[in-house]
Each structure stands twice: as structure tokens, then as C-alpha cells.
C-alpha positions as CSV (number, residue, x, y, z in Angstrom):
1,X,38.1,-11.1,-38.1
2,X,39.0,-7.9,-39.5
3,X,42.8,-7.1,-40.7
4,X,45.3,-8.7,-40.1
5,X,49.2,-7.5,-40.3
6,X,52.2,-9.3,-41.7
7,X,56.2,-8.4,-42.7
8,X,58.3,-8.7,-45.6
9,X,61.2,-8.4,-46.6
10,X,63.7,-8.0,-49.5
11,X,66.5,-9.9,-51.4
12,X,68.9,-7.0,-52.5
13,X,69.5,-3.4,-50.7
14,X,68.3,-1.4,-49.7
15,X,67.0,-2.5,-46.2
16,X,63.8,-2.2,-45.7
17,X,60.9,-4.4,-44.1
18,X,57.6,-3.7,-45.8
19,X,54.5,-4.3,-43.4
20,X,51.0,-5.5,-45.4
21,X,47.4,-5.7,-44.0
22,X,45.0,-7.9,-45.3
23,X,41.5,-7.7,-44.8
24,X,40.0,-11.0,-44.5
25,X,36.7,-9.9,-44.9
26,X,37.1,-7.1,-47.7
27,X,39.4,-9.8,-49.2
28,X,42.4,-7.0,-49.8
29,X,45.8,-6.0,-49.2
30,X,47.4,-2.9,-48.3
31,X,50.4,-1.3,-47.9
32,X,50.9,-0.1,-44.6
33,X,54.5,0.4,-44.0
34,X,57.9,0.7,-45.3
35,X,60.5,0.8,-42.6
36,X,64.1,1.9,-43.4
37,X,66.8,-0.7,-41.8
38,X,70.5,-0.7,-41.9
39,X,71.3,0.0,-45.9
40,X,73.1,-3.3,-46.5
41,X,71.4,-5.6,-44.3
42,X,68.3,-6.8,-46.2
43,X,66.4,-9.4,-44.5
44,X,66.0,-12.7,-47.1
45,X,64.4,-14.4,-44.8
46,X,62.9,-13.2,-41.2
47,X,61.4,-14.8,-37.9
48,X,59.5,-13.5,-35.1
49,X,60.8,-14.2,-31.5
50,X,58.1,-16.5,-29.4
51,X,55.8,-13.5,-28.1
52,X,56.1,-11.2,-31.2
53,X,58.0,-8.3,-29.8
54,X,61.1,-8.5,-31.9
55,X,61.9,-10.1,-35.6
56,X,65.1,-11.6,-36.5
57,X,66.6,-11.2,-40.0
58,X,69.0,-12.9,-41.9
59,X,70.6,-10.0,-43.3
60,X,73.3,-10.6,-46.0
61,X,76.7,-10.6,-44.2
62,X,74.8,-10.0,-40.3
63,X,72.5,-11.8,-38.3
64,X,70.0,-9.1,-37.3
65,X,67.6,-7.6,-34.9
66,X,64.6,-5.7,-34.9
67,X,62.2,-4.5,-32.3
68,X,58.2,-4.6,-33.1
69,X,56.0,-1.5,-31.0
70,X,53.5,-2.1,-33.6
71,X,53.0,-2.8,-37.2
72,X,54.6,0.5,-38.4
73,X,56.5,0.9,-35.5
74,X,60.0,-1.3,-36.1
75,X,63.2,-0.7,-34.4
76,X,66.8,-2.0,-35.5
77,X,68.5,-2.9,-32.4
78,X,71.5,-5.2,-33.2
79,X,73.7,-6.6,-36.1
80,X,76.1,-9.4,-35.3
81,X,78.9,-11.1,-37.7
82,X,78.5,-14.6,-39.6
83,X,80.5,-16.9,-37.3
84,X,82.5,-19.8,-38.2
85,X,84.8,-19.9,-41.2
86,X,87.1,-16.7,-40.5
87,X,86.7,-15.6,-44.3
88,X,82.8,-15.9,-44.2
89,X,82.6,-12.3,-43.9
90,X,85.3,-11.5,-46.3
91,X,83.0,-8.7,-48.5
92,X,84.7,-11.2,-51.6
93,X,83.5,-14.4,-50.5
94,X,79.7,-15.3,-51.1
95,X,78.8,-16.5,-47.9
96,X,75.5,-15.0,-46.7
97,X,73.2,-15.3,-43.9
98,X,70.2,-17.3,-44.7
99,X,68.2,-18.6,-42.5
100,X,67.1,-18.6,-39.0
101,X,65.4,-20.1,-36.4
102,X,64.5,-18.9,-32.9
103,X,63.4,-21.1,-30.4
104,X,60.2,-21.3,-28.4
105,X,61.3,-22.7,-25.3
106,X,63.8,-21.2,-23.0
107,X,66.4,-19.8,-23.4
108,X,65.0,-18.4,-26.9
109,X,68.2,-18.7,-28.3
110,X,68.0,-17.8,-32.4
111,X,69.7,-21.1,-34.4
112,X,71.6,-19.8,-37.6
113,X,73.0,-20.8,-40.7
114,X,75.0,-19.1,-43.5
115,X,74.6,-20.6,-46.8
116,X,76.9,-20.5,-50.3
117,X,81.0,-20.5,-49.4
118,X,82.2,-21.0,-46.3
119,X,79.2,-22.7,-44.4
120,X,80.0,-25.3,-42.6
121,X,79.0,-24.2,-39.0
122,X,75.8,-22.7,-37.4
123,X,75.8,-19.9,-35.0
124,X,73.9,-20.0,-32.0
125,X,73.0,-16.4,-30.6
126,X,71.2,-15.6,-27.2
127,X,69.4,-13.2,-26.3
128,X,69.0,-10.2,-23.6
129,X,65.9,-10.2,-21.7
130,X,63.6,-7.8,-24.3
131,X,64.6,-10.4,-27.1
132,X,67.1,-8.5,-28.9
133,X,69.9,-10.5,-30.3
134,X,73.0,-10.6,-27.0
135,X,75.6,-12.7,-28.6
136,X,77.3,-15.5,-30.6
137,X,77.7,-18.6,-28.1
138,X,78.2,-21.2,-30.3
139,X,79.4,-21.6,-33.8
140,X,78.7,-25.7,-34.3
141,X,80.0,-27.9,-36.7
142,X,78.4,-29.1,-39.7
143,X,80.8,-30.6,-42.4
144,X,83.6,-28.5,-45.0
145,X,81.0,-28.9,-47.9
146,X,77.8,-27.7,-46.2
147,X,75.7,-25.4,-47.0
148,X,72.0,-25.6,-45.1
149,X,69.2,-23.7,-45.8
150,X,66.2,-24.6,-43.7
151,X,66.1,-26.1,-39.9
152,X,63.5,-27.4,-37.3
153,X,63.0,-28.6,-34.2
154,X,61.3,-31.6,-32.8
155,X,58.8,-30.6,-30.1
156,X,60.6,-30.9,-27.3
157,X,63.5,-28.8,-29.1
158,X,65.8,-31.4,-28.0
159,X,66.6,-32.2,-31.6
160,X,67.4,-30.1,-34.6
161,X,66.9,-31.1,-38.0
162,X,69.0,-29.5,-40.8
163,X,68.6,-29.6,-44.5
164,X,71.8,-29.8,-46.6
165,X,71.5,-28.7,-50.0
166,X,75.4,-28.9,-50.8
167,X,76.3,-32.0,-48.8
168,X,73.4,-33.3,-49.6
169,X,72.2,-34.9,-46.0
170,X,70.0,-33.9,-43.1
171,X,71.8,-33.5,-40.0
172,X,70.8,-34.2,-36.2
173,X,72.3,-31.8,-33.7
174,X,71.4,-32.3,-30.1
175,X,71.0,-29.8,-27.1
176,X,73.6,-30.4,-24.5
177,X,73.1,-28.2,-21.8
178,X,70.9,-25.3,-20.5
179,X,72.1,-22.7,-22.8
180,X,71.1,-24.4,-25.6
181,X,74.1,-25.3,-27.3
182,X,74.1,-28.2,-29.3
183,X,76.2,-31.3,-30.2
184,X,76.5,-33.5,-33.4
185,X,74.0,-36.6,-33.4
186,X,74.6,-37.8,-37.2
187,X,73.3,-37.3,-40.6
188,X,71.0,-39.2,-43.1
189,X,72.1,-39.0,-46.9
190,X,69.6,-38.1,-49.5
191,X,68.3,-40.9,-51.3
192,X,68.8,-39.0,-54.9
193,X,72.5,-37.6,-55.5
194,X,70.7,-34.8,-56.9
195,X,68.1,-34.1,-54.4
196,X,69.7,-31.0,-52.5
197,X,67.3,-31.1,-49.3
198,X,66.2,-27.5,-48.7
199,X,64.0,-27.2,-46.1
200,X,63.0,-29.6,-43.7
201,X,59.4,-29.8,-41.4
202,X,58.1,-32.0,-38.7
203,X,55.1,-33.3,-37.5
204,X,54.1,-32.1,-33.4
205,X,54.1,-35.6,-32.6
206,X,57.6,-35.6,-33.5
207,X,57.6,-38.9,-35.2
208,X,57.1,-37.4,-39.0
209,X,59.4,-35.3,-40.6
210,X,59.7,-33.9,-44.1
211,X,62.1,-33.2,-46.5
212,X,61.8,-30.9,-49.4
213,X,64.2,-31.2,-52.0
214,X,65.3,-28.4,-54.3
215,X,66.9,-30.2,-57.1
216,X,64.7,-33.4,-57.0
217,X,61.8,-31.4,-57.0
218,X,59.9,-33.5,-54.4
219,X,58.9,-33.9,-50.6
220,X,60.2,-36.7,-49.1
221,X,58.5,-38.7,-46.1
222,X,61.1,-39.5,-42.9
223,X,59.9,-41.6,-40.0
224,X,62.4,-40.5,-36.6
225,X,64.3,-43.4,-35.3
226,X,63.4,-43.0,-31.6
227,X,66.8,-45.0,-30.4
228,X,69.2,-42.5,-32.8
229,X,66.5,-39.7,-33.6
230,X,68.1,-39.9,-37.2
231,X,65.6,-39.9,-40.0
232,X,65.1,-42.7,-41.8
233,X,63.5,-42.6,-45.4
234,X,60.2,-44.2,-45.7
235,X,60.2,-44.7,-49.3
236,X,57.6,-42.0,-50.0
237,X,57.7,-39.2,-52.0
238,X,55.4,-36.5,-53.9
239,X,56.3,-34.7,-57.0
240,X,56.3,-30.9,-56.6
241,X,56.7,-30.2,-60.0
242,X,54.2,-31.9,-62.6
243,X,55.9,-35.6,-63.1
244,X,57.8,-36.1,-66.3
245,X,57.8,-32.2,-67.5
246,X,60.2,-32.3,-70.1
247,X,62.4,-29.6,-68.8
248,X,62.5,-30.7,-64.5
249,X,66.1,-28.8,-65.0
250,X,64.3,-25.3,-64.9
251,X,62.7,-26.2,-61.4
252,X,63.7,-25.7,-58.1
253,X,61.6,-26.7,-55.1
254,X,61.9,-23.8,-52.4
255,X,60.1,-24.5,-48.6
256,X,57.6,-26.8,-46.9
257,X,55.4,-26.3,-44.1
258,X,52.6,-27.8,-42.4
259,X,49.0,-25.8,-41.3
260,X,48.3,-24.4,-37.5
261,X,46.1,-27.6,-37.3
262,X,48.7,-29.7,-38.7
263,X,45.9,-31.6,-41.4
264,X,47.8,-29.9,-44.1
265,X,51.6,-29.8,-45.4
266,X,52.1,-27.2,-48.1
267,X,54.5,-27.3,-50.6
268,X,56.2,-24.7,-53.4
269,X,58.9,-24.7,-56.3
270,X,60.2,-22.0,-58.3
271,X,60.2,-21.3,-62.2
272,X,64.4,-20.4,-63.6
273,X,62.6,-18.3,-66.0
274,X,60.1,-15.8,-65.8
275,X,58.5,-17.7,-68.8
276,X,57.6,-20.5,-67.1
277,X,55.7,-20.7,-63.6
278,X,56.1,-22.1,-60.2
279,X,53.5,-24.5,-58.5
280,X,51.9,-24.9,-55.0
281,X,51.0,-28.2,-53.8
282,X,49.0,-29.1,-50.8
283,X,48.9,-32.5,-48.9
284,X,46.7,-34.5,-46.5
285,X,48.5,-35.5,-43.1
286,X,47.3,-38.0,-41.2
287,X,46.8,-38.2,-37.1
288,X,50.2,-40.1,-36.8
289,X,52.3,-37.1,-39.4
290,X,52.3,-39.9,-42.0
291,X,51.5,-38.3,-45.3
292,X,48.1,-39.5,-46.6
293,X,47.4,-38.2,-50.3
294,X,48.6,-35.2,-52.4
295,X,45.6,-33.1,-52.8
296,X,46.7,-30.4,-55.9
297,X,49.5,-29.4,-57.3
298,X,49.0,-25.8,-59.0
299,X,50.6,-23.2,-61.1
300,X,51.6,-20.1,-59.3
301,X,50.8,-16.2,-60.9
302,X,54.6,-16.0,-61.2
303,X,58.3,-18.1,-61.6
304,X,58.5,-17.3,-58.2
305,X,61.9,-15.3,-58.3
306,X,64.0,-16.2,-55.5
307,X,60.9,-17.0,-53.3
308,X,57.5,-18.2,-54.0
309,X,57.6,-18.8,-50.8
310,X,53.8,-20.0,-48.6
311,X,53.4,-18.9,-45.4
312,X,50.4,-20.4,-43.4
313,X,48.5,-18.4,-41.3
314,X,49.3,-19.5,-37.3
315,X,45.9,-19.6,-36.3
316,X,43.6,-20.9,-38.9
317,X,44.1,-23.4,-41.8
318,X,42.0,-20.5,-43.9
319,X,44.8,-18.3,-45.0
320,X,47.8,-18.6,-46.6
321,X,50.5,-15.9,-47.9
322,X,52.9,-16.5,-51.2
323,X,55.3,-13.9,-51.9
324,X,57.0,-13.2,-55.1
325,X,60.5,-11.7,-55.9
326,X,59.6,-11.6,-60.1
327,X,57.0,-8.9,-59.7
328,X,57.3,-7.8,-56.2
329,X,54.2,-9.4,-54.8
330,X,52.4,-11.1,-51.8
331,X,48.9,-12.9,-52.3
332,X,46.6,-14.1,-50.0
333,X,45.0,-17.4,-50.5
334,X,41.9,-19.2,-49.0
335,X,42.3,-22.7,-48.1
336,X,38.4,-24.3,-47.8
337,X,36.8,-27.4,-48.2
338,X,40.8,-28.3,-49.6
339,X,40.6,-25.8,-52.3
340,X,42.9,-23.2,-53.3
341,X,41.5,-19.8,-53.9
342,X,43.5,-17.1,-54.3
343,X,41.6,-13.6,-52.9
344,X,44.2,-11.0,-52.9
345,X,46.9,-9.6,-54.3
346,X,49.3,-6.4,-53.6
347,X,52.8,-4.9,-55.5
348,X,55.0,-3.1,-53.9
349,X,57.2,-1.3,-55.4
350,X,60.6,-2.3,-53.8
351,X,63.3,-3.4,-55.4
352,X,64.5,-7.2,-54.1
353,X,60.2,-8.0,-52.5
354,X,59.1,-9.9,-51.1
355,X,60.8,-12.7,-49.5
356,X,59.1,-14.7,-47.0
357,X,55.7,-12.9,-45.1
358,X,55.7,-13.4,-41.2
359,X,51.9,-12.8,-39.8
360,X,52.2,-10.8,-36.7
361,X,48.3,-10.1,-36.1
């Protein structure tokens, strides 16, 4: 009990990553921080290494890395190039780092994918023995037309999943040897043309994973083939948006993730105007990962922005964090008795917050 810290950061320069504290028994947020990072390497969407000492951003044209002392004590200590596609970090071309995804298991290595043009490979970066970001050891292979934007392991972090929004698939990559690089296992095409998966979760017991799609404006359920570990669609799917809104066009579904317990997948979209407002869903998950029942599907304060993206709290199904990149804002919500409660809100005056909230405390 008491507060509890968490990072931010920001879609546009300048760099900065903005730490909050929320008091979970005041029921309020603060600022606490705003630390000054390399100018044009704002972090759209940031990761804490397994034990907490050092975040790792996607940072616009770099893969970056940060050093934690303490909530208001962050460090830069490394920036590394996009690899892959030689023009990926042309300053013309589009391409842009983000996403990432650092490991848990040995050797921590941090999984990476650039998005937009030029996308069609992952970088794989390890890392020197205080965490910080060593260097590019892989770029793999995805496919000319790629362009993935969220990625997860199973629990053994044999297998990675990646969501496609531009090819349209999720892809299986496979470890192949004790430095963690991978290999090509397949792909499973969307079921809609027009589905775009995002973002991609999966259940501990490694048997459940699932796939939110931006343009169909839906989670989709996928059982794991335990011969080919590809995913194959069950059939099953859960609106994220209200079903047959008149305009589904002016929608797009943003990230997916499941509660520290695991009883509870949650689920956003964003607004493409400020006009209109994003929603929050929650859904019940059974022992096996299957999911049971869609429990609410609600408006968000905002559109959303670029984010309206939920973070659950890792050590309690209480909390949740939404950040919004409209006004500049992270909320806290309480999660009880499966209802949704909002119980704080903060600001911050930053140009480009607040991407996706990381709870360090």
C-alpha cells in the first residue's frame, strides 16, 4: 500500500520520460519527474528489463537505453540503429522503432521491431551485464511487406508470436541457440483481409493466445498447435468497438493484455477523431486461457490519440493505467468485483504524453 511509481513516455520530441506516482489509498496522481533524454529519441513505447534496473525505449529512428537509480533518477546509456533494410534509417523514409520486447529468461536479450516502410526484419539486441543495451546480433526475417507492431512469448520463451498489421499474419519465430537468436517457424493468415493484427498476448499455460486486431476492431481467440506451435483460429471473437456502430471506419483497436492473475484479458481501441471516444473492454479467462465471456465494453474520457493504451498493474488485478496522447493524460482505474472504476487522473503538460505507463513500484 502506499504510492506507487510508474514511466511514460512521449510520441513526438522532445525526449523526455515523465515518472507519475499514484497513491492508491489517497486515490491520486502526481507528477514526480520529467527526465530529459536524447532530443530526438522519444520513447513511443518503453519496457523494463526483468529486475527493473534499466528501461528500453523504442525511440523513433534508435533502439534505446536507459538506466533506473530510482524513480527520478534515469540515466541514458545507449542508442543503437534500426537494423535490417539499409534505408530504414534514411531521415526520409518512415520507418520507426516501435516496439520492443525484452526477455525474462537468459540471456535477456531485447526482441525489436520497426514498423511503417522498410520493416521486414526484427533486431535482436543483447545486453552487457548491468542490462544496458550491447549490441545488434540478429536482424531476422519477417517478409518484404511487414510491418509488426506487438510480440510475445510463450512461457518457455521458445516461441515468439508476432502480430502483422501490414501482411496481415501472425508469425512464429523459434529460438535456435543459446544466444537467443531465432529462426522462422511459419505464419497464420488473419481470418478478415482487413483485420491488421496489432498486438498479440498469451495465456501462461501457453496453449491460448490472442490476437487484437486494429482494423477489425476485435480480439481474436487462437488455440497453439502443439506439433507446429502455429496458431490456429478457434472461431471466436469479441467486438472491441460497440457491434454495428455505423461508422467502425473511425476505429482502430490498439493493445491487449491479460491481468497478473491471468482471470482477466483487457482490451482498448482508439477514436480517429477527438469527437468521438475510444472504449475499454474487459474479458473473463478461464483455467485453460480459453476466453469465457466479455464482461463490459466502455467508453474512454478521450479518442485515445495515438494510445489509449491499458497497462495492468503486475502485482494485483486492482489497478489499471490508461494513457492518453489527445489531452496528455494517464488515469488510474480500479478493477473490483469486475467493475471498472476509474479513481484518478493527471495532465502533464508535455507535448506527444503519454504513451504506454510501465509500473516500476
Amino acid at each position: 500500500m502506499g504510492k506507487h511509481h510508474l514511466m511514460i513516455g512521449t510520441w513526438v520530441k522532445p525526449g523526455v520520460i515523465i515518472t507519475v506516482a499514484f497513491d492508491d489509498e489517497k486515490l491520486t496522481l502526481e507528477l514526480v519527474k520529467k527526465t530529459e533524454i536524447p532530443h530526438d529519441e522519444p520513447i513511443s513505447w518503453m519496457a523494463f528489463d526483468h529486475q527493473k534496473k534499466n528501461i528500453y525505449g523504442a525511440s523513433m529512428k534508435k533502439w534505446s537505453s536507459h538506466r533506473v537509480d530510482s524513480p527520478s533518477e534515469i540515466v541514458h546509456t545507449g542508442s543503437f540503429e534500426i537494423g535490417g533494410h539499409p534505408k530504414a534509417n534514411d531521415a526520409d523514409t518512415k520507418t520507426r522503432a516501435i516496439f520492443l520486447l525484452p526477455a525474462k529468461k537468459p540471456p535477456y536479450n531485447v526482441y525489436c521491431n520497426p514498423f511503417y516502410d522498410y520493416a521486414g526484419y526484427g533486431n535482436i539486441f543483447n545486453v552487457n551485464s548491468d542490462g544496458s543495451l550491447k549490441e545488434n546480433i540478429q536482424d531476422y526475417e519477417y517478409c518484404d511487406k511487414s510491418a509488426i507492431h506487438g510480440m510475445v512469448f510463450d512461457p518457455t520463451e521458445t516461441y515468439l508470436y508476432s502480430a502483422d498489421m501490414w501482411a496481415n499474419r501472425v508469425w512464429c519465430h523459434k529460438k535456435i541457440d543459446d544466444q537467443g537468436r531465432l529462426e522462422t517457424v511459419g505464419f497464420t493468415e488473419a481470418e478478415g483481409k482487413k483485420d491488421h493484427p496489432r498486438w498479440v498476448e498469451m495465456h501462461p499455460s501457453g496453449r491460448y493466445l490472442y490476437a487484437l486486431m486494429e482494423a477489425g476492431n476485435r480480439v481474436c481467440e487462437y488455440v497453439i498447435d502443439p506439433e507446429t506451435h502455429l496458431p490456429v483460429y478457434t472461431h471466436r471473437w469479441f467486438p472491441l468497438i460497440p457491434p454495428d456502430i455505423p461508422n467502425p471506419h473511425m476505429y482502430r483497436s490498439d493493445v491487449v493484455f491479460l491481468t497478473q492473475s491471468s482471470n482477466y484479458l483487457f482490451a482498448t481501441s482508439r477514436a480517429n477523431s477527438f469527437d468521438l471516444t475510444g472504449y475499454i473492454a474487459a474479458f473473463k479467462i478461464s483455467e485453460s486461457g480459453s476466453i469465457e465471456r466479455q464482461i463490459c465494453l466502455n467508453p474512454t474520457p478521450t479518442s485515445g490519440g495515438h494510445s489509449n493504451a491499458v497497462s495492468p498493474c503486475p502485482w494485483t488485478d486492482e489497478w489499471l493505467a490508461l494513457t492518453d496522447d489527445e489531452k496528455g493524460g494517464v488515469e488510474i482505474y480500479r478493477w473490483h468485483k469486475e467493475y471498472l472504476a476509474r479513481v484518478a487522473r493527471l495532465e502533464v503538460g508535455e507535448k506527444g504524453f503519454g504513451m504506454n505507463a510501465i509500473w516500476y513500484d
